[in-house]
Every structure is written in C-alpha cells, then in structure tokens.
C-alpha positions in Angstrom: -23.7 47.3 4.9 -20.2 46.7 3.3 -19.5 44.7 5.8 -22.4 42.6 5.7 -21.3 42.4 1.7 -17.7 40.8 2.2 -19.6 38.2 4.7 -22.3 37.0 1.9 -19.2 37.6 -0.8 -17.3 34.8 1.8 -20.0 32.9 1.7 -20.7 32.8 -2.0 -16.8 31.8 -2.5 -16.8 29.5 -0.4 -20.2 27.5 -1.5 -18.6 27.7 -5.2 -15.6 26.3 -4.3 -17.0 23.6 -2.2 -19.1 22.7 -5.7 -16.2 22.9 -8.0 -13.9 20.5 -5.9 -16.8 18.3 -5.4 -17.3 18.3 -9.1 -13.5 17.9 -9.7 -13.8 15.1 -7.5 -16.7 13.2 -9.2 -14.9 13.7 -12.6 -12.1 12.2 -11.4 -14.0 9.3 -10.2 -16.1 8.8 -13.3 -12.7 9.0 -15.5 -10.8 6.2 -13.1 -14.2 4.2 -13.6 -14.2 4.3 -17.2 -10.4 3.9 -17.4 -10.7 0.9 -15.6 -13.6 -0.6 -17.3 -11.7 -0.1 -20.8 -8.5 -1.7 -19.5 -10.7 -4.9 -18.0 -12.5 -4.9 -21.8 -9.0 -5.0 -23.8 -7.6 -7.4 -21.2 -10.4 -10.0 -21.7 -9.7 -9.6 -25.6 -6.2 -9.7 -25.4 -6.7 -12.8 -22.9 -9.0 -14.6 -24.8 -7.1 -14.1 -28.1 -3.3 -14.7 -26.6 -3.9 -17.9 -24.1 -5.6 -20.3 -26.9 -2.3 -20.3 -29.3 -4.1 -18.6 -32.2 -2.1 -15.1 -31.3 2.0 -15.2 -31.9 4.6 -14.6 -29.0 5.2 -10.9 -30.2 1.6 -10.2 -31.0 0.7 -7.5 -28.6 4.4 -5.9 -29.5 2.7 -5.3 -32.7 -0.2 -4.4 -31.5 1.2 -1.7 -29.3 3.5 -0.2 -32.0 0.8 -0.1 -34.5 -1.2 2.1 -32.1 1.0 4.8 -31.3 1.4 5.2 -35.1 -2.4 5.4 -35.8 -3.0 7.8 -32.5 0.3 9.7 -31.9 1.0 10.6 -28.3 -1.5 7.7 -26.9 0.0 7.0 -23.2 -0.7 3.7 -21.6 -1.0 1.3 -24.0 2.5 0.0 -24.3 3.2 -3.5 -24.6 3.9 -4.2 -20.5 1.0 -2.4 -19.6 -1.0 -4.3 -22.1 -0.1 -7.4 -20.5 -1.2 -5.7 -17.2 -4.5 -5.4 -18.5 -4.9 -9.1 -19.6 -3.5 -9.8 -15.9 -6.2 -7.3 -14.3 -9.1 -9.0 -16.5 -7.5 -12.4 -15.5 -7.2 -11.6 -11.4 -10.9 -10.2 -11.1 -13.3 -11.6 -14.0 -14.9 -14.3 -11.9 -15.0 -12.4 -9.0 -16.6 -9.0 -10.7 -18.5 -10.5 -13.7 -22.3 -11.4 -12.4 -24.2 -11.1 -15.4 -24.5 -11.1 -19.2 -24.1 -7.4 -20.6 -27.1 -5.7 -21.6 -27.6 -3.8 -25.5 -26.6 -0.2 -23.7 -23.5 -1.6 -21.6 -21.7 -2.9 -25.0 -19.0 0.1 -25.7 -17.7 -0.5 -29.6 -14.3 0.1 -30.0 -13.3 0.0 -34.1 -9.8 0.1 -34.9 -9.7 2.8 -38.1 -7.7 1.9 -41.4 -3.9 2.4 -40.9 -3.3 3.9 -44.2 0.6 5.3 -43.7 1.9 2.3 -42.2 2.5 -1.1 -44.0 3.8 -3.7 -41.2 7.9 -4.7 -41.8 8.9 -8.0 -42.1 10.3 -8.8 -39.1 7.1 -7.1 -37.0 5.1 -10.3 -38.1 6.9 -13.2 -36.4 4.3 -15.6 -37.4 1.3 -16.0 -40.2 -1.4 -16.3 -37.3 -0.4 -12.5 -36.5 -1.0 -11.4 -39.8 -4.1 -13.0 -40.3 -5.8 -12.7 -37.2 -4.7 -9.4 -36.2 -2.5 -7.2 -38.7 -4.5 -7.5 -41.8 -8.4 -6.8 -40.4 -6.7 -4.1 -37.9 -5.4 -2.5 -41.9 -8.7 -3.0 -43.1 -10.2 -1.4 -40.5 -12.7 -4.6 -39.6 -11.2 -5.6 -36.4 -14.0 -4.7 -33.2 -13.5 -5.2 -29.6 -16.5 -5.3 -27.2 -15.4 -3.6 -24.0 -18.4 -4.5 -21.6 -18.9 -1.0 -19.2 -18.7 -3.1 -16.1 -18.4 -0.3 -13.7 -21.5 1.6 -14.1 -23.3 2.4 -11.8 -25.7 -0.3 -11.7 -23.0 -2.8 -11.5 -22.7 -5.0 -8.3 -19.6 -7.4 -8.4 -20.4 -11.2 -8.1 -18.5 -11.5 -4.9 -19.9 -10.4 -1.9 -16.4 -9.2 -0.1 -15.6 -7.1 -3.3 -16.7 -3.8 -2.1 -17.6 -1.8 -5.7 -16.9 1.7 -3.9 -13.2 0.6 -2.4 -12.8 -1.2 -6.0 -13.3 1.8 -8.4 -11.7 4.5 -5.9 -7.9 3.4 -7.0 -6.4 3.9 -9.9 -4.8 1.1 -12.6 -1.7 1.4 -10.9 -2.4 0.7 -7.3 -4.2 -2.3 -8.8 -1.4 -3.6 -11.3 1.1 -3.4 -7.8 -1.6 -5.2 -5.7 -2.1 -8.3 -8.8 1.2 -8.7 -9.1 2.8 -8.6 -5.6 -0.7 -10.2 -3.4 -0.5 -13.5 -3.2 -4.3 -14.4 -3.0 -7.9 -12.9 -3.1 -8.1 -11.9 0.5 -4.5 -10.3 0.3 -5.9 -8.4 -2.8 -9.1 -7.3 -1.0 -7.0 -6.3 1.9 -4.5 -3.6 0.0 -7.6 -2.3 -2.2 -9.5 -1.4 1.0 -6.5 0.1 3.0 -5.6 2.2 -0.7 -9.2 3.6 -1.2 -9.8 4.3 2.5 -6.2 5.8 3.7 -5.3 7.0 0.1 -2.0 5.4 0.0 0.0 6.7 -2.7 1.9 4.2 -5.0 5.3 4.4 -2.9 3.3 3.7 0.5 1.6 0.6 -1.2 5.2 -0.5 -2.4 6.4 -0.8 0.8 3.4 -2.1 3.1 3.5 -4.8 0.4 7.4 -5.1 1.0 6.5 -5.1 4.4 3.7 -7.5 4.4 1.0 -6.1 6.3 -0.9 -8.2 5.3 0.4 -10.9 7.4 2.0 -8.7 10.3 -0.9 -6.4 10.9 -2.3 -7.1 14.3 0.1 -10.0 15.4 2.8 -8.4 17.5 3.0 -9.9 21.0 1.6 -7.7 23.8 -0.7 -7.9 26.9 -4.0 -5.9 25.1 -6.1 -8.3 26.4 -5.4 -7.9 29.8 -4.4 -4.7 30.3 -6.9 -3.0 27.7 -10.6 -3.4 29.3 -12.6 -1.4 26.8 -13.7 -3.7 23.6 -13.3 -0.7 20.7 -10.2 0.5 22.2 -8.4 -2.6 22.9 -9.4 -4.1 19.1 -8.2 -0.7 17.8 -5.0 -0.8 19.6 -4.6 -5.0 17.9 -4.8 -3.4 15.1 -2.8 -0.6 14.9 0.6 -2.5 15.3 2.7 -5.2 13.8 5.0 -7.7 14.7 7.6 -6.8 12.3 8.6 -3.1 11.0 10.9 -2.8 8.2 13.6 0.1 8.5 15.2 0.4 4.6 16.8 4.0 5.3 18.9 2.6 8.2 22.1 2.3 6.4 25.1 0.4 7.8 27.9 -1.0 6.1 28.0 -5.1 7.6 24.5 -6.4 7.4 25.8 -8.6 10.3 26.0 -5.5 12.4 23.6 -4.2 15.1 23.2 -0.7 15.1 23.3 1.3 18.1 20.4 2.0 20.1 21.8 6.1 19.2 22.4 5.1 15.6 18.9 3.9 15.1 16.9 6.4 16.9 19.1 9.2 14.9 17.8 7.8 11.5 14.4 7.4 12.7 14.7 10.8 13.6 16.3 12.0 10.2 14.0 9.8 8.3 10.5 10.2 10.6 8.3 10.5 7.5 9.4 7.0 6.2 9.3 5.7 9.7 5.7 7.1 10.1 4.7 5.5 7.2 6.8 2.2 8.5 4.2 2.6 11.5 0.6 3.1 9.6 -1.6 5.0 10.1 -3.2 8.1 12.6 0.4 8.6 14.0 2.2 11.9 14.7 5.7 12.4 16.4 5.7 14.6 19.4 9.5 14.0 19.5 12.6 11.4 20.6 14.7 11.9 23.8 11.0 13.2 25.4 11.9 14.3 29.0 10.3 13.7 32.4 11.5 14.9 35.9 10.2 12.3 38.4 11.4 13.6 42.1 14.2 15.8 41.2 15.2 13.2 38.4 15.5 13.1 34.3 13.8 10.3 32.3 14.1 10.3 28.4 11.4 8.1 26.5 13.4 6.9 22.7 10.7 8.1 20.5 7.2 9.6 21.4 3.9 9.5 19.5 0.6 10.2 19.3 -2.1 8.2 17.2 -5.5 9.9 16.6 -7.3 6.9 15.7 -6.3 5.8 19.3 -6.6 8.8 20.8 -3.7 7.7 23.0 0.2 8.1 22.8 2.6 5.6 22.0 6.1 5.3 23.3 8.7 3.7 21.7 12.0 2.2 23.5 14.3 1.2 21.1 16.5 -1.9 21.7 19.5 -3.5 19.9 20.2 -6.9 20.2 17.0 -9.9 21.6 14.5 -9.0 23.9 15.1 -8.6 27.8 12.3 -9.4 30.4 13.4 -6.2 32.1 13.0 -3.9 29.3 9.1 -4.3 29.9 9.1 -3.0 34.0 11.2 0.2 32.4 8.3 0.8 29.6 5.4 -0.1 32.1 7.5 3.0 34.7 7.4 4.9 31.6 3.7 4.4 30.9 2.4 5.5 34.1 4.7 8.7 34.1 3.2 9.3 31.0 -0.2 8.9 32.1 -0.2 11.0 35.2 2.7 13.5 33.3 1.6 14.1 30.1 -1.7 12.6 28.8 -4.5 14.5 28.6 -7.6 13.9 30.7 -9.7 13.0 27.5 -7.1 10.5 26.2 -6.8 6.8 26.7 -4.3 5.4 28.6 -0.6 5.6 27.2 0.8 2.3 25.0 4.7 1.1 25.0 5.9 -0.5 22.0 9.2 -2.0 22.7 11.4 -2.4 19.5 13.9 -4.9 19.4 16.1 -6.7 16.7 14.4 -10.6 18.1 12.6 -11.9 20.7 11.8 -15.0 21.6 7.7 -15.6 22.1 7.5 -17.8 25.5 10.4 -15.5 27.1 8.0 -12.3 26.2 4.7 -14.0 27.4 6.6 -14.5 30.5 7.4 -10.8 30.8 4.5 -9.7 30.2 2.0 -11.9 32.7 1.8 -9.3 35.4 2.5 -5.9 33.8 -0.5 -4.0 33.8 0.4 -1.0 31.2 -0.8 -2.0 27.8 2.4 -3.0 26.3 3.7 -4.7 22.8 7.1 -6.3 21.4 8.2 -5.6 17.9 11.2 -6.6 16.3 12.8 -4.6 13.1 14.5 -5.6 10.2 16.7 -3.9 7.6 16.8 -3.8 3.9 20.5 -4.1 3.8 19.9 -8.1 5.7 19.9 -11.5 3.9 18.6 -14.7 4.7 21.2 -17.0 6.5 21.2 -19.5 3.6 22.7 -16.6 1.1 25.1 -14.9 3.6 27.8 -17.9 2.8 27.1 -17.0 -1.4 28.1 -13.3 -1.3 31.6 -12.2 -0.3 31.7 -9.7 3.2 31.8 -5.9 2.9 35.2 -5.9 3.5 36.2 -8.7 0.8 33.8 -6.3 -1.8 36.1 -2.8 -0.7 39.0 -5.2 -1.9 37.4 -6.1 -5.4 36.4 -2.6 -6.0 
C-alpha cells in the first residue's frame, strides 16, 4: 500500500509539473505576443508622426525622457529602442497588416498628465515639438491607437510569414534580424531557424556574421552521386556550408596560416563555438579519433555525429588551398569508419574537408569518382581583411613598434 502511494504521489508530481511548465510556457508566449503587438502600435505612431516633418529631430529624445519621469523604472522604451520599434513597424506592416481593425482589437493607450515635470528649454529643439507632442502629452490629451495585431485570429497578409515562427521570438531576435537581413526572404529565413532551433541572441549574431543565409547548403561535394536516398541526401545539402567562420582562432599576422595542430587545438579548446560555427544536431565524439587498420594507426582531425543525420561526420583539417589527394585520404577514412565504427542503424559516414581555399573546377575534378559522400569547406578568420584594406593598415609588427 505505501508503496503503491509514492507511485500515484509520482504521478501526481509529475502531471502538475507537466501543467505548470506548460502554463509557464503559454504565458510567456501570450506576454512576447502582446509585447510585440504594442512595440508594432508605437512604431506605426512614431512612424507616421516622425517621417512627414511635422515631428523635430530630437522628438522621441523627449519623448523617451518624459516617460521614465511619469513611470519610474519603465525598461525598453529608451530613445534607440524606440527607433527600433518604428523600424519593426516599417520592416513588416505591409507584409503583416491584412485588414482594417475591428471595435475590440483597438487597445487605448492615454498618456496621463505630467504634473511634476515642466519641459527645459533646451529639451524642445523646435515649436512643432511643443505643439504637437509636449503640450497635449502635459495635458494629458495625447492617444495612441495600438491595433492588437497578434491575436489569435490574426493571419498575416503574406503567405510565407508563418504567424507561429513570427510571434515565438522575442523583440530582440527581431531588431538583430531588421537591421542586419538584407531582404524579406533573408528575414523569413533567421525568424524560422530562431523560433524552430531556439537560437539565442549570440548564436543569431554570428550565423548572421556568418551568413547562412547565403552559405547554407552551397558547399561543393558529391551528394548527388554518392547519396542515393532523396531525404537523406537533401538533409545532408543542408546541413553544411561552403564557408565557416572561426573568430576564436587567434593569431598574431592575419597573413599567416595556422597550423593544421594550431587549428584543431582551438577547435578543440573552443568546441562549443565551433559547434555552433557548424549548426545544428551536431555532437563531438572527439579529435585525433583512432583506428587500427592491419596492425596500423589512423587519426581522423575532428569526429562528429549529427542526429538530424543520423550519420557521423569527419572532419580533416587542411591549411593552405585544396589538394585533389586530400579527398582519396577522407574517402579511406570514410569506409574505415563505416565498417569500424558506425552503427548498423546509422547512415553511411560524411567527410568534410576543411581547407583555407579551393578552387571549384580543381574540386569537381576530385571528386568525379569518389564514391563516399564527401564535401569541401573553406574557413575564414575574424582577425582577416579584404585585400583592398591590407595596404591601409600598418603590419603587426609596425603596430608592436607604435605601441
């Protein structure tokens, strides 16, 4: 009998905590929602009132100091994040606004008397402040209409807007994405991968350093061929890019190639950013992975795994341009692995060989009769600048002399 108790007491616990995260979670969701409808509402005033002329240069200055005197200790509503608002409003209102609001969407947002606070002279830069904004926001008769766009009724006007993917990340995630995306699609791109693999803002910072916008899924390789089934082979397209971007390799001339040791160590030291360098799904096994192939040792670089796949992924690492015979190395590797190491419900093993350049028609070469499924990558560091500015700044060893 006790025992029977502490199972239906596990039960019990568990049941209620299932329903308080789940209602943690749906409170969450309703607050980002509602944050992000009043943030599009004050962006389309602020827009509509700033772009004509009839608002002074330093008008939402004002503005924003005048509100964290009437409601002490209000977050988010400083003057750069009110521009972000008019820039979110601007970005997405012909794209989410598909109809006129309705009598019980209109949200009324007064602007009480500010009775302790008379504005200084040089807080009103011009008369079209005072009158349009300061003197009806003292008298307490200045209204903005935020429109509750992101109820749950609302369907956006564009068909690739995906509502769900839209309201799931946070003001933000969606300031970074405005102001860094160049387009649209771009736009849609990051909001979909932020919502569905709940990037954080630092991971979004750098994919959109990176670019994966444009690099995801055009690395050269030999999927095509060597891949036969259709989900596996689009997954694996997918899954890689052409370029990777290693900022936490550090060495001193930007005109210097690391060592093929050098680099693998600060992979190593620095996995977690180079995991996130890589995407998503993928787990290190280790680097310097060992095989003994007829009495003799082989050491694969880096070794991973990558759930999505279901397969693992070696890495060779490689300074200098791309060789031909780098790929018959990785494809020996490759089967090794398959017959070594993989697991009987895994897919066959991927090589990714990562170099500092290649060139494309010496690569499509290499690769016409390998059968392993096999890629070419090339990496770049944070520390390197275009050739055109190389000449402008003085050498690392000219600098040591300055300082």
């Amino acid at each position: 009998m006790e025992q029977q108790s502490i199972i239906n007491y596990s039960e019990a616990i568990k049941a209620i905590k299932s329903a308080i995260l789940q209602s943690r979670y749906r409170a969450a969701a309703l607050a980002n929602r509602e944050m992000l409808s009043l943030y599009f509402g004050i962006g389309k005033y602020i827009s509509e009132n700033s772009r004509v002329g009839t608002w002074g240069t330093n008008a939402i200055e004002v503005i924003s100091q005048q509100l964290q005197q009437e409601l002490p200790g209000l977050r988010g509503f400083s003057a750069t994040n009110m521009r972000y608002m008019r820039l979110f409003y601007e970005a997405w209102n012909t794209i989410v606004l598909n109809h006129q609001p309705l009598a019980d969407e209109i949200q009324m947002i007064h602007f009480k008397s500010i009775t302790n606070h008379q504005p200084m002279a040089d807080e009103i830069k011009s008369d079209t402040i005072a009158n349009d904004i300061i003197c009806p926001l003292l008298a307490g008769e200045l209204e903005i209409n935020t429109k509750l766009l992101f109820d749950e009724n609302w369907q956006p006007a564009a068909a690739d807007l995906d509502r769900q993917y839209f309201l799931q990340i946070g003001f933000t995630h969606h300031t970074e994405i405005i102001t860094k995306a160049k387009n649209t699609e771009e736009r849609l791109f990051y909001i979909q991968r932020c919502a569905t693999e709940f990037w954080s803002k630092e991971k979004l910072r750098y994919n959109l350093k990176a670019d994966l916008y444009s690099k995801q899924g055009s690395m050269l390789n030999n999927f095509t061929k060597a891949i036969t089934d259709i989900d596996f082979r689009k997954a694996a397209l997918n899954a890689f890019k052409d370029e990777y971007l290693l900022n936490f390799v550090n060495i001193e001339d930007p005109d210097d190639e690391p060592d093929e040791r050098v680099l693998e160590s600060a992979i190593v030291n620095n996995i977690k950013k180079f995991i996130m360098a890589l995407g998503k799904d993928f787990s290190f096994i280790g680097n310097q992975h060992r095989m003994i192939i007829e009495g003799k040792e082989y050491f694969v670089d880096l070794l991973f795994f990558n759930r999505q796949l279901q397969s693992l992924v070696a890495i060779d690492l490689k300074r200098g341009e791309f060789k031909p015979e780098y790929l018959g190395k990785m494809n020996f590797y490759l089967s090794a692995l398959d017959d070594l190491v993989r697991l009987p419900h895994e897919k066959s093993s991927i090589g990714i060989i990562l170099c500092k350049s290649q060139k494309q028609s010496i690569v499509e070469y290499a690769f016409r009769d390998m059968s392993k499924p096999m890629g070419v990558a090339t990496y770049y560091l944070s520390s390197e600048l275009p050739e055109q500015y190389r000449d402008i700044l003085p050498d690392a060893e000219t600098l040591r002399k300055l300082l």
